[in-house]
PDB file of N, CA, C and O in Angstrom:
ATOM      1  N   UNK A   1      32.002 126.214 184.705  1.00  0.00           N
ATOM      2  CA  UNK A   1      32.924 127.232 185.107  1.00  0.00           C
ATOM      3  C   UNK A   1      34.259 127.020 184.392  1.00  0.00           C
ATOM      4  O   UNK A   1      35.085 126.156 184.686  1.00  0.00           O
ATOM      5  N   UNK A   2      34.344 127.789 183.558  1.00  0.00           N
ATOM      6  CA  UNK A   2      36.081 127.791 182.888  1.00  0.00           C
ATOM      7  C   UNK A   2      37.613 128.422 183.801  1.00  0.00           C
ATOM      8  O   UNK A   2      37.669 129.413 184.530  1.00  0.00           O
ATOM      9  N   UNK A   3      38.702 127.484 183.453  1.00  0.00           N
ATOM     10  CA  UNK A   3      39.495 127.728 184.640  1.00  0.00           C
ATOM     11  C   UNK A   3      40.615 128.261 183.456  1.00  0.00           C
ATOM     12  O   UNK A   3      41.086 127.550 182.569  1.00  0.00           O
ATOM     13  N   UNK A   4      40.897 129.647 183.679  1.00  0.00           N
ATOM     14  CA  UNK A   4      41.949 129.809 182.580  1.00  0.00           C
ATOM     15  C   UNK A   4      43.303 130.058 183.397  1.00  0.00           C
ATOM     16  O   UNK A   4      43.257 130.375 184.586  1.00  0.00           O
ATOM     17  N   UNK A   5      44.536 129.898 182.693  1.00  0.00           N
ATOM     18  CA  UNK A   5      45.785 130.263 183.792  1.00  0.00           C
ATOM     19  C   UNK A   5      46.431 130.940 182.153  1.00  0.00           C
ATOM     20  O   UNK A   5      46.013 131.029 180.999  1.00  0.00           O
ATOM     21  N   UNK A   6      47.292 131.197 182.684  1.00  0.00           N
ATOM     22  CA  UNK A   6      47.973 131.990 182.068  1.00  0.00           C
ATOM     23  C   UNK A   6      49.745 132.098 181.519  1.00  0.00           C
ATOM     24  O   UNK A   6      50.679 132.841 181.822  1.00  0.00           O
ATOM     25  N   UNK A   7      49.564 130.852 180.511  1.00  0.00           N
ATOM     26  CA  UNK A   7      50.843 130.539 180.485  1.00  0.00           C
ATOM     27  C   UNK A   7      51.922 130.846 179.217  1.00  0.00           C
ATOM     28  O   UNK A   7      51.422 131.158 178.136  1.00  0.00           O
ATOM     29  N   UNK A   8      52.997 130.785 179.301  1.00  0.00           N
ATOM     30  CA  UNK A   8      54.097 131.742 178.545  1.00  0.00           C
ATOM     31  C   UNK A   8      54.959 130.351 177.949  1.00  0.00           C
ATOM     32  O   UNK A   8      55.158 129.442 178.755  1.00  0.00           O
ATOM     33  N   UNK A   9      55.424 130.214 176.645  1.00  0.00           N
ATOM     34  CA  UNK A   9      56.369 129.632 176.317  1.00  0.00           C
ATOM     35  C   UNK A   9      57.822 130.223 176.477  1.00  0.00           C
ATOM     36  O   UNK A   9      57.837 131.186 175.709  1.00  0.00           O
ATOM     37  N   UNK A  10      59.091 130.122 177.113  1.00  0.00           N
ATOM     38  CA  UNK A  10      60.019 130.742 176.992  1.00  0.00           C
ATOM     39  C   UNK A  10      60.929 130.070 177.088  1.00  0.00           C
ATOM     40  O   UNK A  10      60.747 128.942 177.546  1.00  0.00           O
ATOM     41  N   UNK A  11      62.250 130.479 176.703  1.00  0.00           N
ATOM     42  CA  UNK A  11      63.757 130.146 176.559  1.00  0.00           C
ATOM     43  C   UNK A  11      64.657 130.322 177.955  1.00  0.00           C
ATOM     44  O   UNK A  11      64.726 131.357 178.618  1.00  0.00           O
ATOM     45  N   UNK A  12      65.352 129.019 178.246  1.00  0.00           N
ATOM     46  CA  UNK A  12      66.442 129.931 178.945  1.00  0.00           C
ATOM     47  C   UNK A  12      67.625 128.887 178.806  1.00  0.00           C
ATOM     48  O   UNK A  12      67.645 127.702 178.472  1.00  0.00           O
ATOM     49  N   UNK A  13      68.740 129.913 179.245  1.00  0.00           N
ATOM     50  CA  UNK A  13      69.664 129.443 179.028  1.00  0.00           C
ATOM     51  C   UNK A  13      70.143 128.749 180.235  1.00  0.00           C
ATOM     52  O   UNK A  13      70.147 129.231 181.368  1.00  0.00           O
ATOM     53  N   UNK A  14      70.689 127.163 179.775  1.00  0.00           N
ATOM     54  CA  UNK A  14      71.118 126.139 180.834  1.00  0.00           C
ATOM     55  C   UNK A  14      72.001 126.255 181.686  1.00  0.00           C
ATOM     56  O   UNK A  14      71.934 125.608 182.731  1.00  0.00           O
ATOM     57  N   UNK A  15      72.855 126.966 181.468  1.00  0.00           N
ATOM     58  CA  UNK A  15      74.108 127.314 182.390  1.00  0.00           C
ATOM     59  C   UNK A  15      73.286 128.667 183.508  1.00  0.00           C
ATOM     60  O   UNK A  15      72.660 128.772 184.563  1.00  0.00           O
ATOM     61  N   UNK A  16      73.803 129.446 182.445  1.00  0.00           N
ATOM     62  CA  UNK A  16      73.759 131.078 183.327  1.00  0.00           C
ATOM     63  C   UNK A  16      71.959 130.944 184.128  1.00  0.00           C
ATOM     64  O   UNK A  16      71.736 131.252 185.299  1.00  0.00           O
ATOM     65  N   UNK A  17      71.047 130.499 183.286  1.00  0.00           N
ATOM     66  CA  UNK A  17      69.568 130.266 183.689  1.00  0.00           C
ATOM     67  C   UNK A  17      69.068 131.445 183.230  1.00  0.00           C
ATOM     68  O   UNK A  17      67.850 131.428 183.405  1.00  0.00           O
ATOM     69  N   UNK A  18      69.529 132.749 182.583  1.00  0.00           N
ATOM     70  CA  UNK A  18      69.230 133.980 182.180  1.00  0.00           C
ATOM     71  C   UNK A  18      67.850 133.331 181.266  1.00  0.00           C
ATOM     72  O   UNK A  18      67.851 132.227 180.722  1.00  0.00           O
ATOM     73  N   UNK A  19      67.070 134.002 181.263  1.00  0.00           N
ATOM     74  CA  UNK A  19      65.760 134.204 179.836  1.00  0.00           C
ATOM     75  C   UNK A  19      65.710 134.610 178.771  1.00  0.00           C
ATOM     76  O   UNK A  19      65.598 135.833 178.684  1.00  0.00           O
ATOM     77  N   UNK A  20      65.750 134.044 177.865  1.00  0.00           N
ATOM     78  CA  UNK A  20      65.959 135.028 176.501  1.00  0.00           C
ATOM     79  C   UNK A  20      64.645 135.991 176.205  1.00  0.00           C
ATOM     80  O   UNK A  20      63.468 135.761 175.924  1.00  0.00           O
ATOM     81  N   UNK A  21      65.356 137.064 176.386  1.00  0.00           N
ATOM     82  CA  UNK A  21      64.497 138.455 176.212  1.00  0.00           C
ATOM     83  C   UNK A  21      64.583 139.411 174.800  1.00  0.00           C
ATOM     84  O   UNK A  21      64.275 140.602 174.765  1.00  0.00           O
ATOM     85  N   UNK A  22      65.042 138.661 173.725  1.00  0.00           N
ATOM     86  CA  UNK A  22      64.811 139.502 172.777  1.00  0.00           C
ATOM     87  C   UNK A  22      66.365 139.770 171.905  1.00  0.00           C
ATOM     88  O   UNK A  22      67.431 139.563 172.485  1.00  0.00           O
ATOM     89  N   UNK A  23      66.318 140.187 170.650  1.00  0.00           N
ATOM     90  CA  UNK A  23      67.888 140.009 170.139  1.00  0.00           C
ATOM     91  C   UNK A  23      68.998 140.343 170.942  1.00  0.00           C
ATOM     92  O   UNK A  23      68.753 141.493 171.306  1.00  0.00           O
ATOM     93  N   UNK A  24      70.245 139.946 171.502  1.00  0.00           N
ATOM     94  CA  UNK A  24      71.505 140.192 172.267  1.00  0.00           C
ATOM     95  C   UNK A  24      70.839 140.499 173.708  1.00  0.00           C
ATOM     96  O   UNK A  24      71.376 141.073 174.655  1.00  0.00           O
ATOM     97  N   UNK A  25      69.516 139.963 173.628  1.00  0.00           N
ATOM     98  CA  UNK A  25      69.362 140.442 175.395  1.00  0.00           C
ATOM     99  C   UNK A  25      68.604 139.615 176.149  1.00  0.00           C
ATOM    100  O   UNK A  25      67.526 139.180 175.744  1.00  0.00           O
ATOM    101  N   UNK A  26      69.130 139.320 177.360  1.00  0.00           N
ATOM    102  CA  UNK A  26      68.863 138.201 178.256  1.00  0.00           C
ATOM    103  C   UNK A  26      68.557 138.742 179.406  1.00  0.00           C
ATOM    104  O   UNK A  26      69.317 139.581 179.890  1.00  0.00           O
ATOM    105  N   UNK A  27      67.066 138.258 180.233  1.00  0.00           N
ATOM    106  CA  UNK A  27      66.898 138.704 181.608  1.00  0.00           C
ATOM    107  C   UNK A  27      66.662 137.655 182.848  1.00  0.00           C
ATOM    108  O   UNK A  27      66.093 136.567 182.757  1.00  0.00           O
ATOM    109  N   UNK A  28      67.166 138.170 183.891  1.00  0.00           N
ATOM    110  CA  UNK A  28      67.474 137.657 185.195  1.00  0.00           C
ATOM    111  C   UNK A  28      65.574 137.184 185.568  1.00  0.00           C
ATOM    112  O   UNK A  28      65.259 136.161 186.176  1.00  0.00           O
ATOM    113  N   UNK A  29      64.909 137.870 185.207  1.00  0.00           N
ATOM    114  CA  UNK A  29      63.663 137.560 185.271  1.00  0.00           C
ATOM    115  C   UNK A  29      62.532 136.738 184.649  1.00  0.00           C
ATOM    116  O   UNK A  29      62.111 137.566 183.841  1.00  0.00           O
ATOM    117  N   UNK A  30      61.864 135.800 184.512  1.00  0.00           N
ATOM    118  CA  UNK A  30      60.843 134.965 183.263  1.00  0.00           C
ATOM    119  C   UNK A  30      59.630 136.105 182.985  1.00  0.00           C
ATOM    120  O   UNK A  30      58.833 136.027 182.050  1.00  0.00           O
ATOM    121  N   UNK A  31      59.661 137.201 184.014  1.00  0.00           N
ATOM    122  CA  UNK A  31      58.457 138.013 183.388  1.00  0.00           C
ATOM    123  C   UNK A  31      59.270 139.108 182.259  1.00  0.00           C
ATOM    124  O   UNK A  31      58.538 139.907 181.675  1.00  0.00           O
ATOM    125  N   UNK A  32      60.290 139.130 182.054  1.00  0.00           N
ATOM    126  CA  UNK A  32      60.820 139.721 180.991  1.00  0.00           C
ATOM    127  C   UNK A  32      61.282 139.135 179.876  1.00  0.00           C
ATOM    128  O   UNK A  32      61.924 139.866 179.122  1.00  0.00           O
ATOM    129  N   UNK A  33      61.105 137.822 179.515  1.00  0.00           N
ATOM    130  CA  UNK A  33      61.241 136.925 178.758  1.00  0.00           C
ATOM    131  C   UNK A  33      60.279 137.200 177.380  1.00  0.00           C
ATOM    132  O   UNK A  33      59.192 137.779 177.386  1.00  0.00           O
ATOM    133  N   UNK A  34      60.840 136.739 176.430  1.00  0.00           N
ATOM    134  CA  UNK A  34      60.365 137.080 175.070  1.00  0.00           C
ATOM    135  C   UNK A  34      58.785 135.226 175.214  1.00  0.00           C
ATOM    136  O   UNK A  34      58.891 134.053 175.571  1.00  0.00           O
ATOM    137  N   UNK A  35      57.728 136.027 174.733  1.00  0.00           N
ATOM    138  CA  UNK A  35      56.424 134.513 174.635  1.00  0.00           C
ATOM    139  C   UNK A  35      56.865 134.323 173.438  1.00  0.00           C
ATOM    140  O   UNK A  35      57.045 135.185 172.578  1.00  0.00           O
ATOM    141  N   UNK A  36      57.064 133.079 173.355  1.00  0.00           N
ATOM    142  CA  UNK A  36      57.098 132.329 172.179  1.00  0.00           C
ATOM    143  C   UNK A  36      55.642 131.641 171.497  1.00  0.00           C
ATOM    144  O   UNK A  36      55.402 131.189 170.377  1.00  0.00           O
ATOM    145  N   UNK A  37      54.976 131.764 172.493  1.00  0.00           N
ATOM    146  CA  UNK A  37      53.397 131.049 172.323  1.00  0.00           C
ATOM    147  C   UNK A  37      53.447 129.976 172.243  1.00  0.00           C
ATOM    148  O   UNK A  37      52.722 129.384 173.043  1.00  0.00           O
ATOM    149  N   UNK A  38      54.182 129.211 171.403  1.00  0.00           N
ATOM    150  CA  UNK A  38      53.790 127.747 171.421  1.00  0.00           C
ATOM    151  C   UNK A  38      55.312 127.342 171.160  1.00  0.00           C
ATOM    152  O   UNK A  38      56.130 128.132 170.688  1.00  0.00           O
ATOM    153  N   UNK A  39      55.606 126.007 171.522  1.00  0.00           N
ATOM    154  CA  UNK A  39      57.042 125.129 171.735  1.00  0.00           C
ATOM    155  C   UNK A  39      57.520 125.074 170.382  1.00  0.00           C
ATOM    156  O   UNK A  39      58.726 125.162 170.154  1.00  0.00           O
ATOM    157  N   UNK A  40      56.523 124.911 169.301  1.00  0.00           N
ATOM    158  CA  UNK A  40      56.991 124.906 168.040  1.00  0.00           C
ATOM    159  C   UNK A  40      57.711 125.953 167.731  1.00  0.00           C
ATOM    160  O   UNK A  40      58.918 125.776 167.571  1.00  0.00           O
ATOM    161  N   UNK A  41      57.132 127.326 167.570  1.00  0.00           N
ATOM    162  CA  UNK A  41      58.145 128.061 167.460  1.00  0.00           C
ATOM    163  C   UNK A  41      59.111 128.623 168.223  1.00  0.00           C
ATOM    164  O   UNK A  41      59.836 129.554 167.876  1.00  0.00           O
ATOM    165  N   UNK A  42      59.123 127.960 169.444  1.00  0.00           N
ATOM    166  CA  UNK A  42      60.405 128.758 170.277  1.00  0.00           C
ATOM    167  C   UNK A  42      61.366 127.659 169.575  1.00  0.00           C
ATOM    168  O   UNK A  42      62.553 127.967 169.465  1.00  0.00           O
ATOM    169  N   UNK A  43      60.891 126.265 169.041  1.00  0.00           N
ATOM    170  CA  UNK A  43      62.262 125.169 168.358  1.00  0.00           C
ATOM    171  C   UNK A  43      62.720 125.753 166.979  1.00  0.00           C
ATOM    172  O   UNK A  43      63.844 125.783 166.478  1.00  0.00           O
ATOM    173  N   UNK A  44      61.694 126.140 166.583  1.00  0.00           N
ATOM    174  CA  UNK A  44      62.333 127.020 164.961  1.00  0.00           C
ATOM    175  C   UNK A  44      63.592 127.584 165.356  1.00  0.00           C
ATOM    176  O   UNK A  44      64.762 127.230 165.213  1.00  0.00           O
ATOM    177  N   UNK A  45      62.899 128.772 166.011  1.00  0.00           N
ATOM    178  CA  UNK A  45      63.601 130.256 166.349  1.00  0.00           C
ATOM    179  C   UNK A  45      65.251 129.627 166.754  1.00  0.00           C
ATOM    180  O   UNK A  45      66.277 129.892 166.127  1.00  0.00           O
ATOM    181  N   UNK A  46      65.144 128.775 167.923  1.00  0.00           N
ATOM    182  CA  UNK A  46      66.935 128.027 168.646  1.00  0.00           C
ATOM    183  C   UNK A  46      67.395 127.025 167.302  1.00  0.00           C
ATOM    184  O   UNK A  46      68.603 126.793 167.310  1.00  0.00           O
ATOM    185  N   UNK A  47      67.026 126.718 166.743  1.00  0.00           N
ATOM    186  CA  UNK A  47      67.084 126.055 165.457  1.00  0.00           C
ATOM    187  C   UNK A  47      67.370 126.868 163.982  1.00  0.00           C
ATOM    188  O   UNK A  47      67.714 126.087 163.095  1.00  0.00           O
ATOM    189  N   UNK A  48      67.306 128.000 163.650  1.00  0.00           N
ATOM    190  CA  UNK A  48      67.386 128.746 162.960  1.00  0.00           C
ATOM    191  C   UNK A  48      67.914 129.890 163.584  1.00  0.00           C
ATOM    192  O   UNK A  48      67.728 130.958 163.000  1.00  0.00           O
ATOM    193  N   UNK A  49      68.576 129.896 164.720  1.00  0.00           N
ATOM    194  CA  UNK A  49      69.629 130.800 165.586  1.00  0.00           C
ATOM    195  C   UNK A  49      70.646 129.763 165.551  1.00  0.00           C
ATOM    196  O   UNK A  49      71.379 129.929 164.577  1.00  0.00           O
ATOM    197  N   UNK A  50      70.980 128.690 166.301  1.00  0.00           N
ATOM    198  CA  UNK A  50      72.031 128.074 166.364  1.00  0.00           C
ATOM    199  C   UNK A  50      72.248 128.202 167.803  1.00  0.00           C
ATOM    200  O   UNK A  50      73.374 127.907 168.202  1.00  0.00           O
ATOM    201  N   UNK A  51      71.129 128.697 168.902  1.00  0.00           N
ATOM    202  CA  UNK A  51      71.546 128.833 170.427  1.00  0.00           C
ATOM    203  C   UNK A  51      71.761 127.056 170.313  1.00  0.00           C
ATOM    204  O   UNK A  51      71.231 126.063 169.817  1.00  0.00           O
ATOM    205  N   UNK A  52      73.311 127.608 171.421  1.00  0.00           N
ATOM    206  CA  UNK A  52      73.592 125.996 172.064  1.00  0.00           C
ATOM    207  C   UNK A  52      73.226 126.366 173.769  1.00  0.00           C
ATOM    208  O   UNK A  52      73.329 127.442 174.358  1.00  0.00           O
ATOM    209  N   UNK A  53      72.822 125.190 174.210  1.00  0.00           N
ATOM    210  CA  UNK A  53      73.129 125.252 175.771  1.00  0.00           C
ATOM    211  C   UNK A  53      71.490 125.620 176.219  1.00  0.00           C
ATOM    212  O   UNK A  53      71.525 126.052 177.371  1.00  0.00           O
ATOM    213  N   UNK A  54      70.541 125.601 175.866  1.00  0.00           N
ATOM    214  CA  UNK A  54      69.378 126.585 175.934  1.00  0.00           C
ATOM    215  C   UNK A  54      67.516 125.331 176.000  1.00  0.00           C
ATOM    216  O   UNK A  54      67.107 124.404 175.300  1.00  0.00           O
ATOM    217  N   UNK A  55      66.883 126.182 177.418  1.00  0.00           N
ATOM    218  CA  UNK A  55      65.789 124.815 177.204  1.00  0.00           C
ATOM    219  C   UNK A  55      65.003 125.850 176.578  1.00  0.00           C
ATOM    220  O   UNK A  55      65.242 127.016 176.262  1.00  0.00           O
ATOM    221  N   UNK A  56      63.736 124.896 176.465  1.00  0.00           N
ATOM    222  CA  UNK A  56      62.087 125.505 176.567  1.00  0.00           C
ATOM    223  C   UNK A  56      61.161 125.320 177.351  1.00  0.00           C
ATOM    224  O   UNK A  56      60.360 124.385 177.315  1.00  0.00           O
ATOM    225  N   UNK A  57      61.210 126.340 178.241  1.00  0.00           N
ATOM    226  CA  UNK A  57      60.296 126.300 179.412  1.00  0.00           C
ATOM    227  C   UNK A  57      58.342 126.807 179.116  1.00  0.00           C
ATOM    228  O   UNK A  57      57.944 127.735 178.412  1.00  0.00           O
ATOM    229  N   UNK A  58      57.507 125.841 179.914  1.00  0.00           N
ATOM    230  CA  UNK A  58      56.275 126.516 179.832  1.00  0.00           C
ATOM    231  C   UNK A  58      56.193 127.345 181.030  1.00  0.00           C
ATOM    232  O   UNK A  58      55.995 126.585 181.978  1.00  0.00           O
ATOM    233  N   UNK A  59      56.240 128.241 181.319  1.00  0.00           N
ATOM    234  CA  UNK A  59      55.888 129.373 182.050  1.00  0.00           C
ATOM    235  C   UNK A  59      54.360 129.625 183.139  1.00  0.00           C
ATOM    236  O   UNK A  59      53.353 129.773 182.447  1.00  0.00           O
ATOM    237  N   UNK A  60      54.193 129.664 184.098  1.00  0.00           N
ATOM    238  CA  UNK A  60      52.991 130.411 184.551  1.00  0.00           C
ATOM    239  C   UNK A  60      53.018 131.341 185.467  1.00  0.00           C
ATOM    240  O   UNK A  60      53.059 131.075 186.668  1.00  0.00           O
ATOM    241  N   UNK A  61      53.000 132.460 185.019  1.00  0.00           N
ATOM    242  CA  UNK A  61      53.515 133.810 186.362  1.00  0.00           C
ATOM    243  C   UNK A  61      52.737 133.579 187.736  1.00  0.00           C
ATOM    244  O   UNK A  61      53.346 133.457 188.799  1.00  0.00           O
ATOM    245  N   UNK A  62      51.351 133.528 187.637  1.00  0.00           N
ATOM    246  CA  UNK A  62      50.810 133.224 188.645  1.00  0.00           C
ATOM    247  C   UNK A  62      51.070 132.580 189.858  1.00  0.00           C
ATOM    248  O   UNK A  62      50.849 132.947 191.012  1.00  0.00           O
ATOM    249  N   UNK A  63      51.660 131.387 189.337  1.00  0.00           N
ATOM    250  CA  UNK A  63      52.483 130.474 190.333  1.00  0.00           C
ATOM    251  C   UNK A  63      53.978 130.256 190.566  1.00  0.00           C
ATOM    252  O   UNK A  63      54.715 129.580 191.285  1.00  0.00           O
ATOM    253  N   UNK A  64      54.078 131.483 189.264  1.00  0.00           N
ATOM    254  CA  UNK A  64      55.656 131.186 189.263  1.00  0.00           C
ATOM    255  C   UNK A  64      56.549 129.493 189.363  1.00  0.00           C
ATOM    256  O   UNK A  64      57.476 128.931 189.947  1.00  0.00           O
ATOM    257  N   UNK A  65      55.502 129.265 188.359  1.00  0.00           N
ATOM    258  CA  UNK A  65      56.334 127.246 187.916  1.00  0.00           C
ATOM    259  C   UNK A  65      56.626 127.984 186.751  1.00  0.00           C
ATOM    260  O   UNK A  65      56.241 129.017 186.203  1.00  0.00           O
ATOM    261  N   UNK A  66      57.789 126.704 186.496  1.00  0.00           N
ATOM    262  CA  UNK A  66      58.394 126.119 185.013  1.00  0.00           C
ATOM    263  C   UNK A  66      58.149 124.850 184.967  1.00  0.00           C
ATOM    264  O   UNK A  66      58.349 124.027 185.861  1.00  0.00           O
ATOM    265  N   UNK A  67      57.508 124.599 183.437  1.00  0.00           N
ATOM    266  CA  UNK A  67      57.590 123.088 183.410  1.00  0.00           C
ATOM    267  C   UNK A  67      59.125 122.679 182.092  1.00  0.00           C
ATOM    268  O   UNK A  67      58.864 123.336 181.084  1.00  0.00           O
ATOM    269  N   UNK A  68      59.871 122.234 181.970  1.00  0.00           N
ATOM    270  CA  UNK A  68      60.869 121.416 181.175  1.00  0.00           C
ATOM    271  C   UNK A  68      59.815 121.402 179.683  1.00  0.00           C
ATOM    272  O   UNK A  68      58.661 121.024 179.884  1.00  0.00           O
ATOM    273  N   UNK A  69      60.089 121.695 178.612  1.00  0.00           N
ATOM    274  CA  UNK A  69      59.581 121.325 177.994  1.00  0.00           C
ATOM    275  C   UNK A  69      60.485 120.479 176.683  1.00  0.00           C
ATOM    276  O   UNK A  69      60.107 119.524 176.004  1.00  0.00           O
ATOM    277  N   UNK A  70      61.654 121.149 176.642  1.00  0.00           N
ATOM    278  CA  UNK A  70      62.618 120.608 175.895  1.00  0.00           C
ATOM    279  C   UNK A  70      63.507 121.225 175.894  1.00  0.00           C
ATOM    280  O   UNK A  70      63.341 122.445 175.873  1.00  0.00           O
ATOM    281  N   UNK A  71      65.308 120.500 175.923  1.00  0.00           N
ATOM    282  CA  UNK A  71      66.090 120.604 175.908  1.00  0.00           C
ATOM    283  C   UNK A  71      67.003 120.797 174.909  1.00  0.00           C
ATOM    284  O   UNK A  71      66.944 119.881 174.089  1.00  0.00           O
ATOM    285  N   UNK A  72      68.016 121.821 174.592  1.00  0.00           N
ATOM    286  CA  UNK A  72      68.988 121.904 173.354  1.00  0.00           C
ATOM    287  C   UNK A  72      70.443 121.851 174.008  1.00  0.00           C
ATOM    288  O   UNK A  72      70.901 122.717 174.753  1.00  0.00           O
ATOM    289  N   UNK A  73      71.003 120.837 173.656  1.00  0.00           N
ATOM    290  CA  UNK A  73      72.639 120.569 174.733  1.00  0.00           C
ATOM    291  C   UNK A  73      73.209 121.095 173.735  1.00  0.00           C
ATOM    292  O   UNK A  73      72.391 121.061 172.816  1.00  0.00           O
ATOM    293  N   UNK A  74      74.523 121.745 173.265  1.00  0.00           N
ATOM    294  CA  UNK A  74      75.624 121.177 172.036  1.00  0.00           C
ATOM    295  C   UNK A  74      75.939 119.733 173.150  1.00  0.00           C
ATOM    296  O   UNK A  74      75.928 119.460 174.350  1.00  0.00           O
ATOM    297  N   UNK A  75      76.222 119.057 171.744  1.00  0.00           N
ATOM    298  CA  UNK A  75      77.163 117.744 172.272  1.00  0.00           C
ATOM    299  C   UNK A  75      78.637 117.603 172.321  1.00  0.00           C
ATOM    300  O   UNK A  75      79.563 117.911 171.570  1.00  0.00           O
ATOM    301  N   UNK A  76      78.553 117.177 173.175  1.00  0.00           N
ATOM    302  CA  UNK A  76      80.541 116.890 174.289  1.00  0.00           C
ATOM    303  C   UNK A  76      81.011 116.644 173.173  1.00  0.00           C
ATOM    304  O   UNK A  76      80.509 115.897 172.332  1.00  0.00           O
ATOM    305  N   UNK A  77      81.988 117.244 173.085  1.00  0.00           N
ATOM    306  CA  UNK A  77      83.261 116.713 172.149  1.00  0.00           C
ATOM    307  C   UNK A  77      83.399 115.068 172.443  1.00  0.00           C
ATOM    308  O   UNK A  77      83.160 114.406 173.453  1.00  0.00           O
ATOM    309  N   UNK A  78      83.828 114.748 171.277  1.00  0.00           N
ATOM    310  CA  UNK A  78      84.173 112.981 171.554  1.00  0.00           C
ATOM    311  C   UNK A  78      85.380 112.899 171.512  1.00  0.00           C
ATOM    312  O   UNK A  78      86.223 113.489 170.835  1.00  0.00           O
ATOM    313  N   UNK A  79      85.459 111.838 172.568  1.00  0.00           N
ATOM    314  CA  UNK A  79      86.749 111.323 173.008  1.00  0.00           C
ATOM    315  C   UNK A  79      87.618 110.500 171.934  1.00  0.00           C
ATOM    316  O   UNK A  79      87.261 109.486 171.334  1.00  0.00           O
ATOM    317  N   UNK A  80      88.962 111.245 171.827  1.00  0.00           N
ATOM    318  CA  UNK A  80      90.089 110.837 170.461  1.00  0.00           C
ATOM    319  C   UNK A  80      90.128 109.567 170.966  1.00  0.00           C
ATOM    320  O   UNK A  80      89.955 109.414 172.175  1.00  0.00           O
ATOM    321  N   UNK A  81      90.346 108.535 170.180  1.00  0.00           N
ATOM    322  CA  UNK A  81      90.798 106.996 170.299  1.00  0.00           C
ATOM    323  C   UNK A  81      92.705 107.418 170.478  1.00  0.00           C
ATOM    324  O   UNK A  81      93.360 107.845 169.527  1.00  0.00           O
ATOM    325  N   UNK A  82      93.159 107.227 171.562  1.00  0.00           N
ATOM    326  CA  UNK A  82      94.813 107.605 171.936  1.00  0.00           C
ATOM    327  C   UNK A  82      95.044 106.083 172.114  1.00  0.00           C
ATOM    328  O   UNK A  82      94.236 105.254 172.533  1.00  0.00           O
ATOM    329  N   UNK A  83      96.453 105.876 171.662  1.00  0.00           N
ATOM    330  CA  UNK A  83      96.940 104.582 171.297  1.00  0.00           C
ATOM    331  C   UNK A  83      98.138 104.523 172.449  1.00  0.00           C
ATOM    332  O   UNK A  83      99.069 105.236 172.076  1.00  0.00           O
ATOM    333  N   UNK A  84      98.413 103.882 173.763  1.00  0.00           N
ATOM    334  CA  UNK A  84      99.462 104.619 174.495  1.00  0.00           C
ATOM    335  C   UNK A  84     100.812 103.795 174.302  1.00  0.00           C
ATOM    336  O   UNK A  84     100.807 102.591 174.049  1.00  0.00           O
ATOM    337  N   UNK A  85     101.451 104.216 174.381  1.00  0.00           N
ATOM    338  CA  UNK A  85     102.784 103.004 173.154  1.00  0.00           C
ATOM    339  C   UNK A  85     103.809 103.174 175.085  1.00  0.00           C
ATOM    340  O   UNK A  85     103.665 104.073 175.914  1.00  0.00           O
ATOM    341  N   UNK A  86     104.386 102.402 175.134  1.00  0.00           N
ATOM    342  CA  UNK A  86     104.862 101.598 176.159  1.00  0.00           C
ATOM    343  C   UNK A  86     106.436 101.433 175.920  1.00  0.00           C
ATOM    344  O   UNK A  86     107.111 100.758 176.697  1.00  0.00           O
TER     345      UNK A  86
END
């Protein structure tokens, strides 16, 4: 007996949690979310966009889970070396 589910690669953004749904457009929903099909290319695509702040979620509507699949932070500004004179 084969057990199939039905799962979605997608984007979202870390802060707001919006879904990336397609050029300049983001939805409140994961069933309106753009499939990436596989993790590889949803890393191209944020990689050859320049999204900061943004994961890659595996998707399954059915159950409505997300699994983490990978993370894109920008990184914290670094802290100036300040010299404090006295």
């Amino acid at each position: 007996m084969a057990f199939e589910v039905d799962m979605r690669v997608i984007v979202q953004h870390c802060d707001s949690k919006l879904y990336y749904a397609g050029p300049n457009n983001w939805a409140a929903e994961a069933s309106k979310a753009m499939d990436f099909v596989n993790s590889q290319r949803a890393a191209q695509f944020i990689g050859q966009s320049q999204m900061p702040d943004v994961q890659i979620l595996l998707h399954t509507p059915e159950e409505s889970r997300e699994v983490l699949i990978k993370q894109f932070r920008r990184k914290p500004p670094r802290a100036k070396n300040r010299r404090q004179t006295a």
